[in-house]
Steps between C-alpha positions, in 0.01 A plus 500: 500500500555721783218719619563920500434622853502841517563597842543205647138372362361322253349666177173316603517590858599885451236557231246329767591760777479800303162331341332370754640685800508844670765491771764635252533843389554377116171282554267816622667708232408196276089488572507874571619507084223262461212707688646799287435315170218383571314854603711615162323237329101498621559888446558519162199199481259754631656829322492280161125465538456847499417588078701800520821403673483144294509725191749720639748237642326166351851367392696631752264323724577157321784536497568524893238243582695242307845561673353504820341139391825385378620585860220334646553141280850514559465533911251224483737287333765595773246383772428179348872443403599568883236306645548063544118447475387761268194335445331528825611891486313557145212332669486705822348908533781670482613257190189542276487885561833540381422283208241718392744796558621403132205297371277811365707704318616150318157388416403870443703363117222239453277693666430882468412691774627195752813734665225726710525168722813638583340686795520149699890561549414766779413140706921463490515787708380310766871393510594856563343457870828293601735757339347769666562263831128493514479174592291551816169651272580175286496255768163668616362476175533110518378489818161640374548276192555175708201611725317536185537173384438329857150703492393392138293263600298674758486811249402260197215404751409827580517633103242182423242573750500852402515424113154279609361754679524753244370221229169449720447859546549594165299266364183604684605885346454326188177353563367854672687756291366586159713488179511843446684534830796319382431128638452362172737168626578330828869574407451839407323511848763290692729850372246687658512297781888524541518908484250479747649331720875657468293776580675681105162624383539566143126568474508351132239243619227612800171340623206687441285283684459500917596142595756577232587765693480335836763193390694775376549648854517153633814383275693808614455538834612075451779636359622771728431221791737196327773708325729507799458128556762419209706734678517326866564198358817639316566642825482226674754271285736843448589433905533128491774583235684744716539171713623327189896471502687729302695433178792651353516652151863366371451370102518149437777385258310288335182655433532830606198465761493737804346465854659168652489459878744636671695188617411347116777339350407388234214658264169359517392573200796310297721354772794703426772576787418842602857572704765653240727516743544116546508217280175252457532222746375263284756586203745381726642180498 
């Protein structure tokens, strides 16, 4: 049976560029829709939790919030339909957000009061930033998220020497500090310790005592000293990255997976020939 191609294209293949692309009018118009229904729908989330508009509009309310979930299922069906690997797409970010897009409002019919997790389908709108041809803050933003990852370890360092400082200081507060001041545990004091040294001061807990008082002054000038350290580091790997070789941010056909290198040709993440313009070499033949 022959396959319908509108336009020239295959059903899967035009669904996937208005889907998964922005480079087409009807695709911005498509996640522009998408952005618009999804403010609609956290809106009416947060009005509905108000008692007197939920008594007001309660059913009006429902109403809405299911057809914009019905919209919702149906364009996640549409992505997984269009996609060759819809697996590895349902497993990546942008695949379990817009899986729990729908899920709340479903479960909210097993359990009540489950559709206020609605709110997590403003984290689609992070797809709005390549409609809006935005794509330069988005690239940016995984720069700092790649120079993130290459510092974890140096920041996981840093986060356990201070986590051991604060233990050893905090437990000598609980030795010197009365009860009545609030150290009546070395974890309530290890809290202590931690506003301390973030320098909140929520003055629920304070030492009464003078070497209290004295380690107090010690953990936050400690902490005014160390708290750009994390930062230098992150510095540090942010510039390596702008070394790093760009990538492009064309969809993958098969999984739906952005950010492949620029000369890529076929996806790393699923191995799925990135150029629609040309057939698969290895199909050939």
């Amino acid at each position: 049976m022959a396959t319908i191609k509108p336009g020239g294209l295959g059903i899967k293949t035009h669904l996937f560029q208005i889907i998964f692309e922005s480079d087409t009018p009807l695709a911005k118009g498509f996640d522009v829709f998408l952005a618009l229904l999804i403010f609609l729908s956290v809106g009416i989330i947060l009005l509905d939790s108000v008692a007197e508009y939920h008594a007001r509009y309660g059913e009006l309310f429902y109403i809405v919030e299911w057809g914009i979930t019905l919209l919702f299922t149906i364009e996640l069906a549409l992505r997984i339909y269009c996609l060759e690997k819809p697996k590895l797409y349902l497993r990546s970010f942008y695949g379990v957000i817009d899986a729990l897009a729908v899920l709340p409002t479903w479960l909210a019919l097993l359990f009540p009061g489950a559709q206020t997790l609605v709110v997590l389908r403003l984290l689609r709108t992070l797809r709005l930033f390549r409609v809006l041809e935005m794509m330069t803050i988005v690239g940016e933003g995984r720069l700092l998220l790649d120079a993130l990852v290459r510092s974890r370890h140096q920041i996981l360092l840093f986060l356990f020497v201070v986590l051991m400082v604060v233990t050893i200081f905090s437990s000598f507060l609980y030795l010197i500090e009365p009860a009545e001041a609030g150290f009546t545990s070395i974890p309530k004091s290890i809290y202590w310790g931690i506003v301390t040294l973030t320098t909140v001061g929520y003055g629920d807990i304070t030492p009464v005592t003078a070497w209290g008082q004295f380690i107090s002054m010690m953990i936050m000038v400690t902490g005014y000293s160390i708290i750009a350290l994390p930062a230098g580091v992150f510095s540090a790997e942010v510039i390596r990255t702008l070394r790093a070789e760009r990538y492009s941010d064309e969809a993958c056909p098969g999984c739906g997976k952005h950010r492949h290198e620029v000369d890529a040709k076929y996806c790393k993440h699923c191995g799925t020939w990135l150029d629609e313009e040309t057939p698969d070499p290895r199909s050939s033949g």
